[in-house]
MDTraj code that builds the backbone (N, CA, C; nanometers):
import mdtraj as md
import numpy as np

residues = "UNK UNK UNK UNK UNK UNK UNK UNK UNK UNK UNK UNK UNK UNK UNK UNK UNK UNK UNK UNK UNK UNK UNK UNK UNK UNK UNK UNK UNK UNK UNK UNK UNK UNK UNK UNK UNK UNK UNK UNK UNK UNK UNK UNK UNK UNK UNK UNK UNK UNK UNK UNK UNK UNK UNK UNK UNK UNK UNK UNK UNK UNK UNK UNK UNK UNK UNK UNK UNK UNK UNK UNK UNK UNK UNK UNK UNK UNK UNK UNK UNK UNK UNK UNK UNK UNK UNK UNK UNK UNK UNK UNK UNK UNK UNK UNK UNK UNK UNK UNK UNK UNK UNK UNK UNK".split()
xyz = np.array([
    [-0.7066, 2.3444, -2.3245],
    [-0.6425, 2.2142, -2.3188],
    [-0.7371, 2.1099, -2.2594],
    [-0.7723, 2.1213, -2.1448],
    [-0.9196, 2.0172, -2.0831],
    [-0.9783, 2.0424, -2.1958],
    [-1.0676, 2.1128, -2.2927],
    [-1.1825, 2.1017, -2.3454],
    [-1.1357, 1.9928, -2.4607],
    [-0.9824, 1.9391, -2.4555],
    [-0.9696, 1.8738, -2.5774],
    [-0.9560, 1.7360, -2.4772],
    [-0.9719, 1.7343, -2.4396],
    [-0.9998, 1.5916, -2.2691],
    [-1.1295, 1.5154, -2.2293],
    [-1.2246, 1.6522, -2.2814],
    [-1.3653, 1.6226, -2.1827],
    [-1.3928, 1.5002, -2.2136],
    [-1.3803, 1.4401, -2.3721],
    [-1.5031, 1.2833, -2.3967],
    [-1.4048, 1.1947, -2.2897],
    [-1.2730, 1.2159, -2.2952],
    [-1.1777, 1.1145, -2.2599],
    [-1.2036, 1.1215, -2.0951],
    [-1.2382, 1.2262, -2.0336],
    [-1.2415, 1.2429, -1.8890],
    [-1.3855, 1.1662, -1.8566],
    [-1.5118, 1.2312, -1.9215],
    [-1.5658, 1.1351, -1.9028],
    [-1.5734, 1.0063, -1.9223],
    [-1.5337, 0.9432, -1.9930],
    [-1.4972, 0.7714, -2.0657],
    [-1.4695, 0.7276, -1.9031],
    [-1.3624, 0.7937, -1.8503],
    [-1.2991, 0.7789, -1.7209],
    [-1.3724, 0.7724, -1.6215],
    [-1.4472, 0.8862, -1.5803],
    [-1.5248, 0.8660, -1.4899],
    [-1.5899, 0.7884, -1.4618],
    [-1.6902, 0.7588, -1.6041],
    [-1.7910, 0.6503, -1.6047],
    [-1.7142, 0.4869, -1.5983],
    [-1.5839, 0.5109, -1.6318],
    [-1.5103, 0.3625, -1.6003],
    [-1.5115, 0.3475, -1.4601],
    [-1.4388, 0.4743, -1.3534],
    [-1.4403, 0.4375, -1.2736],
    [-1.4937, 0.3865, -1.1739],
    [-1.6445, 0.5015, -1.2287],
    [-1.7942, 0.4283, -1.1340],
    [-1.8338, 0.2581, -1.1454],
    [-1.7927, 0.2377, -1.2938],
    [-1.8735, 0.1077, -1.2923],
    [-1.7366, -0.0091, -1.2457],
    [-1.5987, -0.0055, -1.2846],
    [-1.5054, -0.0486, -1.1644],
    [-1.5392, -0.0634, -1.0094],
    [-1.6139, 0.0218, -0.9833],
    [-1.6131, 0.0804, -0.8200],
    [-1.7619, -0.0126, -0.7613],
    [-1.8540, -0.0301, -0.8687],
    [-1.9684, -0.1223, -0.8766],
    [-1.9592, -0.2608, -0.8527],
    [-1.8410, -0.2848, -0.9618],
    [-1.7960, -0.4061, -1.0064],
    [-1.7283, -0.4749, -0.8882],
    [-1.6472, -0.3849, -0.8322],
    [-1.5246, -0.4487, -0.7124],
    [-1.6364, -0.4786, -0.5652],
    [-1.7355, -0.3601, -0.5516],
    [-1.8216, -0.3421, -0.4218],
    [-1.9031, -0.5294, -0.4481],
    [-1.9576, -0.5327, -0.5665],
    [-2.0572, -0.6710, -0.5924],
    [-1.9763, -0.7604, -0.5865],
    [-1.8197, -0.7619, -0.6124],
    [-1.7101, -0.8785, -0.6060],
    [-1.7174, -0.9288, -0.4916],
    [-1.6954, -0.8432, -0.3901],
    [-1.6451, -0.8679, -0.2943],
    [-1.6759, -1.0074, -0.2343],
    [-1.6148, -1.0946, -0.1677],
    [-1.6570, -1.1866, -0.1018],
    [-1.6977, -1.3511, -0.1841],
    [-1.6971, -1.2489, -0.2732],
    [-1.7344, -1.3896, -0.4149],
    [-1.6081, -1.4334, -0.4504],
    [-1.6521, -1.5484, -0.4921],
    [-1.5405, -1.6642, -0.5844],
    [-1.5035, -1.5667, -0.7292],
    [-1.3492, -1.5642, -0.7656],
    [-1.3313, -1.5238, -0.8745],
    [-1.2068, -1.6356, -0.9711],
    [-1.2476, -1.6579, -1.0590],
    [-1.0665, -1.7729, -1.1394],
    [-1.0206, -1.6476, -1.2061],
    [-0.9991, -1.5487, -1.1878],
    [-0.9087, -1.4757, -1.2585],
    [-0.8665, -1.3404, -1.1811],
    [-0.8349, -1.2063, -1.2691],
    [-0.7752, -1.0948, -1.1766],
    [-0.9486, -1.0224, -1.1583],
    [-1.0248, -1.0256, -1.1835],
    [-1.1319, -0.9397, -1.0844],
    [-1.1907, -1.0193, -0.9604],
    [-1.1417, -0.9006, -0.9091],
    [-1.2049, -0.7751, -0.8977],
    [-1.0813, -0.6812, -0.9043],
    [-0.9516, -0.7733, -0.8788],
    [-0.8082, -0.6835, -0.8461],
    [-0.7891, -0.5985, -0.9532],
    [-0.8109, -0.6241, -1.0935],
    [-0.8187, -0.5233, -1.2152],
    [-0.9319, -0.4089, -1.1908],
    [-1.0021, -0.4217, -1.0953],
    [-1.1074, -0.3416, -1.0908],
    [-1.0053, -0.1924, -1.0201],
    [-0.9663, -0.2899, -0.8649],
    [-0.9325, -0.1668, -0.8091],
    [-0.8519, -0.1199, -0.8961],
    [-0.6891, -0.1752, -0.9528],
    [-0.6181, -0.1317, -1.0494],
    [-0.6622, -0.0294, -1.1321],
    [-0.8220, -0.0943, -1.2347],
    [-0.8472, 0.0400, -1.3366],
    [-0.9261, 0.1746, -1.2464],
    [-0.9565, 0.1734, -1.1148],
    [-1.0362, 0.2890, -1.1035],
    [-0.8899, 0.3874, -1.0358],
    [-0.7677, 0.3308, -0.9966],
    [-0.6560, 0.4300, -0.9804],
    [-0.6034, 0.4652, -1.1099],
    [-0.5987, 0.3587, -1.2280],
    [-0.5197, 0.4388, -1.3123],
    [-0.6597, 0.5485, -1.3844],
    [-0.8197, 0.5435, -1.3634],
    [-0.8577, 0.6511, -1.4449],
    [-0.8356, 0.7571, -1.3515],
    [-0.7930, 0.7882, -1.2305],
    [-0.8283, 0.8581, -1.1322],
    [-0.6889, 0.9632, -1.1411],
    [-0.5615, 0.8900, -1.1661],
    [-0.4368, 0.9418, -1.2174],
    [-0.4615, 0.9780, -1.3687],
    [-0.5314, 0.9471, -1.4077],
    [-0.5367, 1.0153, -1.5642],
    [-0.6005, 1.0923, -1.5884],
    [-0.7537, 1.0982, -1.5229],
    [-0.8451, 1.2267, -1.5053],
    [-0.7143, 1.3348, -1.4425],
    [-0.6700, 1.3541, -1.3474],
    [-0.5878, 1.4634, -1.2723],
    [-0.4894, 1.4656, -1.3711],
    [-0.4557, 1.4207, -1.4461],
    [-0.3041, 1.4539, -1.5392],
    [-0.3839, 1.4997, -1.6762],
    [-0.5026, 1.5256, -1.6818],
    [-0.5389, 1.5899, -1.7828],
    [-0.6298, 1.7099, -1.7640],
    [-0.6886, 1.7033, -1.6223],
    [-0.7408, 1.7987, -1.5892],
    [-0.6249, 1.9383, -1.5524],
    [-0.5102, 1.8554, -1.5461],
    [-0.4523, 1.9954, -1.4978],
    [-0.3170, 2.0070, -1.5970],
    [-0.4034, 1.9676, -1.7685],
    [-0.3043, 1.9388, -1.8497],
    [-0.1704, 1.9708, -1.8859],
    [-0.1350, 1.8633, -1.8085],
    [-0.0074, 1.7995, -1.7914],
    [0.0456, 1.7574, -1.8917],
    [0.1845, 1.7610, -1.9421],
    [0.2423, 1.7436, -2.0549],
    [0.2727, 1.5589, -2.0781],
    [0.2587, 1.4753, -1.9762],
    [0.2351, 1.3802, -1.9388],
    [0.1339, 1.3106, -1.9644],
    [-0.0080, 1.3649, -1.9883],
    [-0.1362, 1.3275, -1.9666],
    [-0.1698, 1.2387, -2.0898],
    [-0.0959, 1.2684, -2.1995],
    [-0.0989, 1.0878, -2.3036],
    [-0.0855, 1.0207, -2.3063],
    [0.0510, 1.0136, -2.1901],
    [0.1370, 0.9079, -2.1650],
    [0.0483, 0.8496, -2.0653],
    [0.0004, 0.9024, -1.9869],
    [-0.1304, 0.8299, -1.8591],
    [-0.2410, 0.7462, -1.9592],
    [-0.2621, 0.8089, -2.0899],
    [-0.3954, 0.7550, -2.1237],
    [-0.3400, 0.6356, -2.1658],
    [-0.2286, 0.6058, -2.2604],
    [-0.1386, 0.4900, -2.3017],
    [-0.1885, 0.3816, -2.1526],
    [-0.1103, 0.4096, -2.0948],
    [-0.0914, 0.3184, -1.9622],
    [-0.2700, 0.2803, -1.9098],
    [-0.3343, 0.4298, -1.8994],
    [-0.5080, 0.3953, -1.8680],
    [-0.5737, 0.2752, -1.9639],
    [-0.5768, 0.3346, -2.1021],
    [-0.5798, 0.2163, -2.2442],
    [-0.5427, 0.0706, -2.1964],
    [-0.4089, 0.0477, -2.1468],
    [-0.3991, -0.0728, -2.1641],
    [-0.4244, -0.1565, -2.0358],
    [-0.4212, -0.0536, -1.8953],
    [-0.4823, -0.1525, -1.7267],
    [-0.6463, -0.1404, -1.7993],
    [-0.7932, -0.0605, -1.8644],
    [-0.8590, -0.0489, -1.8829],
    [-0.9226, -0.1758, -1.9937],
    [-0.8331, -0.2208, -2.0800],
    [-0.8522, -0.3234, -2.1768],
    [-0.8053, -0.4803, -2.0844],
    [-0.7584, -0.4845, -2.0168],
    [-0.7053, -0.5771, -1.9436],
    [-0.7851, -0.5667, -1.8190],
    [-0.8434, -0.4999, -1.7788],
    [-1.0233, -0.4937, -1.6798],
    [-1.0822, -0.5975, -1.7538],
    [-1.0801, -0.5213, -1.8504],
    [-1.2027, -0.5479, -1.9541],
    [-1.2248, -0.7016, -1.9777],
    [-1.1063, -0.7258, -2.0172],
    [-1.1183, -0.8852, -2.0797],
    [-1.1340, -1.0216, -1.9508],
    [-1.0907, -0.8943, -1.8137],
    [-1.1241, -0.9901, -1.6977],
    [-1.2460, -1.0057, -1.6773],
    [-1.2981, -0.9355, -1.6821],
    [-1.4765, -0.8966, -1.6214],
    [-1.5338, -0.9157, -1.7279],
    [-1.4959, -0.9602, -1.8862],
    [-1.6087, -0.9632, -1.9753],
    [-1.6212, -1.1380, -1.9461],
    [-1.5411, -1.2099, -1.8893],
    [-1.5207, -1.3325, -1.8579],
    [-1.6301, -1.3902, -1.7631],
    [-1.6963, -1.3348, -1.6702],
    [-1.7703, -1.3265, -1.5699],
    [-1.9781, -1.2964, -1.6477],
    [-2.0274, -1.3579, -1.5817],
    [-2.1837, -1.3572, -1.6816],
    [-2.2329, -1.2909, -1.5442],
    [-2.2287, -1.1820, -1.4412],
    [-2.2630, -1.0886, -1.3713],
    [-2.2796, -0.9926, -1.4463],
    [-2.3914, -0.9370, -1.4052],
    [-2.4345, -0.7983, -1.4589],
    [-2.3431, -0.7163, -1.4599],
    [-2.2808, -0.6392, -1.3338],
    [-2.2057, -0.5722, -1.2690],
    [-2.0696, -0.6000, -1.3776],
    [-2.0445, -0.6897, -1.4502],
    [-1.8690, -0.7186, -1.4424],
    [-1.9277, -0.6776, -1.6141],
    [-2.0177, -0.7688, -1.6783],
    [-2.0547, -0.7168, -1.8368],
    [-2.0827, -0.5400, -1.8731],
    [-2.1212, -0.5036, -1.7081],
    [-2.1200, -0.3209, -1.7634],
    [-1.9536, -0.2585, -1.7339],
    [-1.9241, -0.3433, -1.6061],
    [-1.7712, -0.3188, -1.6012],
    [-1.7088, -0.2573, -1.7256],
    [-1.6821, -0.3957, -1.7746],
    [-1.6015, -0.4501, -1.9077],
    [-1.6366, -0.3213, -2.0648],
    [-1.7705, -0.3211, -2.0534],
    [-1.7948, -0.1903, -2.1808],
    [-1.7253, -0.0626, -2.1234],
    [-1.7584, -0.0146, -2.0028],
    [-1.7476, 0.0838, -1.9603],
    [-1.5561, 0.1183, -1.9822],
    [-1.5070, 0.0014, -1.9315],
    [-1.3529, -0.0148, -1.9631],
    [-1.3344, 0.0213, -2.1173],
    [-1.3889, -0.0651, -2.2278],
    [-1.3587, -0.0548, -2.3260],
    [-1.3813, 0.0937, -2.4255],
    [-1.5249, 0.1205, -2.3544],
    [-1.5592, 0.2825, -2.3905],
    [-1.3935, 0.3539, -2.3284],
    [-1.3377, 0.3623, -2.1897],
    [-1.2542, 0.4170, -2.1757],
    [-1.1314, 0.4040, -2.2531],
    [-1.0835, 0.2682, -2.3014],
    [-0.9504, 0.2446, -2.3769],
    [-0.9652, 0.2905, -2.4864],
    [-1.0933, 0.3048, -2.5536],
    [-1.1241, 0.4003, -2.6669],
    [-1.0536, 0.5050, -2.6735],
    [-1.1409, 0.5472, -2.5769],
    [-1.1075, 0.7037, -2.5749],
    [-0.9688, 0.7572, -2.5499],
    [-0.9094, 0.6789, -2.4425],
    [-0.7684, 0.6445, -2.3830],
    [-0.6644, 0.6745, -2.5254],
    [-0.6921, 0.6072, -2.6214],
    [-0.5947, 0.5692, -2.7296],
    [-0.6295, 0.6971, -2.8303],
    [-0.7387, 0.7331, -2.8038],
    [-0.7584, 0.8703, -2.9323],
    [-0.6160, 0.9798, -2.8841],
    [-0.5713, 1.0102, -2.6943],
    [-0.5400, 1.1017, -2.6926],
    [-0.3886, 1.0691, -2.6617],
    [-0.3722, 0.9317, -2.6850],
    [-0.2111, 0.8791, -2.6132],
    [-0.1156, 0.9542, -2.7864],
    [0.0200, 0.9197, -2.6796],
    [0.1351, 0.9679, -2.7772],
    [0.1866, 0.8010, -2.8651],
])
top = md.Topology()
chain = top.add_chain()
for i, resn in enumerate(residues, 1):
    res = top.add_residue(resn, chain, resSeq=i)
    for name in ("N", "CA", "C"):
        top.add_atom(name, md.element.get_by_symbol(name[0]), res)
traj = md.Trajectory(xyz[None], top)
């Protein structure tokens, strides 16, 4: 069951690292929109979705649904922003909602 997870777990991971990048370089800076707050937002929902698929959970589509759409809504915050940090954000999100949506119900 994980081995049918792995691209999607990683998608996740690597979202969450670059979320976790994104929010650390925010900090303290001027923002007009939801980042860095979508940041923290997407690195709990990949963090609840990695664990609901790692310990596949009958649930764990329904997480990617919900991951997919806080992950696309990162995305469109931080693709808004001309920081390095927020433009790798934003792919890294979108690589995840990818993947997110291959395994939702």
């Amino acid at each position: 069951m994980v081995r049918s997870y792995e691209s999607c777990i990683e998608a996740c991971q690597k979202c969450l690292v670059e979320c976790q990048k994104c929010l650390t370089e925010m900090l303290g800076k001027e923002s007009n929109n939801d980042c860095p707050n979508c940041c923290l937002q997407c690195i709990d929902a990949c963090l609840i979705c990695i664990k609901f698929m790692l310990a596949g959970s009958p649930f764990a589509s329904k997480y990617c649904r919900l991951c997919a759409e806080i992950c696309e809504w990162c995305a469109q915050q931080c693709q808004q922003h001309d920081h390095e940090h927020c433009q790798a954000c934003a792919e890294a999100c979108i690589a995840c909602a990818q993947e997110c949506r291959v395994h939702m119900v």
